[in-house]
N, C-alpha and C positions, 0 to 999 in steps of 0.2 A: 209506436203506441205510447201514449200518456196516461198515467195515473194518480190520480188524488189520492194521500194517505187518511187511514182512518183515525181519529183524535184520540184514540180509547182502545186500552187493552186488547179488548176481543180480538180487531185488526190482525195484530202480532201472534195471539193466542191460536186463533181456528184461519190465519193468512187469508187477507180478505182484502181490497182498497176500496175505499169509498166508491169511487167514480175511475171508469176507466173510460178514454177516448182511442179510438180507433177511426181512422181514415174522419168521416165525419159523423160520425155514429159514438156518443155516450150514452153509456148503461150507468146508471148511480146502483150501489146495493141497497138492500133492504137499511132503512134508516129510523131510528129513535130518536127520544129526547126526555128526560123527565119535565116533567108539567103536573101542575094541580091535578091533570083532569085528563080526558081525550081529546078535548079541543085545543088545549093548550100543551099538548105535545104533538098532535098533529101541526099545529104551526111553527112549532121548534124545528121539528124532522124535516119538514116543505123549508124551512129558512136552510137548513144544512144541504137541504139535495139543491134549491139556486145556487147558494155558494159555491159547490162542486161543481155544476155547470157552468158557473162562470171560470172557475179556476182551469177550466178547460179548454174556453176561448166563446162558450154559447149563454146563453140567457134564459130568463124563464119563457120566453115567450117559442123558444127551440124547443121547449117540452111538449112529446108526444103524445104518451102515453104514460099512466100512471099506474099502481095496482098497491090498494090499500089491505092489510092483512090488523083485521076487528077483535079484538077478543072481548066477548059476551056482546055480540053485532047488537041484538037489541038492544044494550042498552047505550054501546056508545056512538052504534052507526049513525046517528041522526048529528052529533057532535063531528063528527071527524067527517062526515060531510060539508056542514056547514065550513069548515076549516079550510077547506079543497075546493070550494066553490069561491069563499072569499080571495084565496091567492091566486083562483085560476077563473076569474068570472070572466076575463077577455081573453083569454088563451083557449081554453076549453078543449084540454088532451082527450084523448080517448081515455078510458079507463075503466077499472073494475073492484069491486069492493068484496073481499071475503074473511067471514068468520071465521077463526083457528081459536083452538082450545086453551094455547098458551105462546108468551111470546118467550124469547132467553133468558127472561130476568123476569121474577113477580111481578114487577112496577110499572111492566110496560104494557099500553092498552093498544096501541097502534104500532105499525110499522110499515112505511111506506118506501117502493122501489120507480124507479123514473126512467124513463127513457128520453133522451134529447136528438133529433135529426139536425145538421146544420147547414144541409142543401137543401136549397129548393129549385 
């Protein structure tokens, strides 16, 4: 088993790794990023879950499935859409979008988790 470390406290605090690879199967965790906005941390969080997938041995284009976790969905799910559509418009994982009432920190409007397959 291979694991990618997390770059930030929490990691160490609540024992967590970024991305862990098994046989050919990576799971990324739940992933943030501060940004102006929800658009602009959704595309921070998708730049950190590629890196981890590549630091793995796979790419974005290995990404499976996604699952994006909204906080106040109306107002940023049309953002953090667009975000996920732009880095994945020729890959097109499966995936799912849901509203939660809060993320670990005030700041955070999004928080996205990935799955990578690397056989086919």
């Amino acid at each position: 088993m291979q694991r990618v470390a997390t770059a930030n406290e929490s990691g160490t605090r609540i024992s967590y790794s970024r991305a862990i690879r098994r046989g050919e199967v990576i799971e990324v965790s739940g992933t943030t990023a501060p940004g102006a906005d929800a658009f602009e941390q959704a595309q921070a969080a998708l730049e950190i879950i590629r890196a981890a997938v590549e630091d793995l041995g796979g790419g974005r284009g290995d990404i499976v499935r996604t699952r994006m976790f909204v906080v106040d969905i109306p107002a940023h799910a049309d953002a953090v859409g667009r975000a996920h559509g732009a880095f994945f418009a020729d890959v097109m994982p499966t995936t799912g979008m849901y509203g939660v009432t809060a993320l670990l920190e005030p700041w955070m409007l999004v928080e996205i988790e990935a799955t990578a397959l690397l056989y086919e």
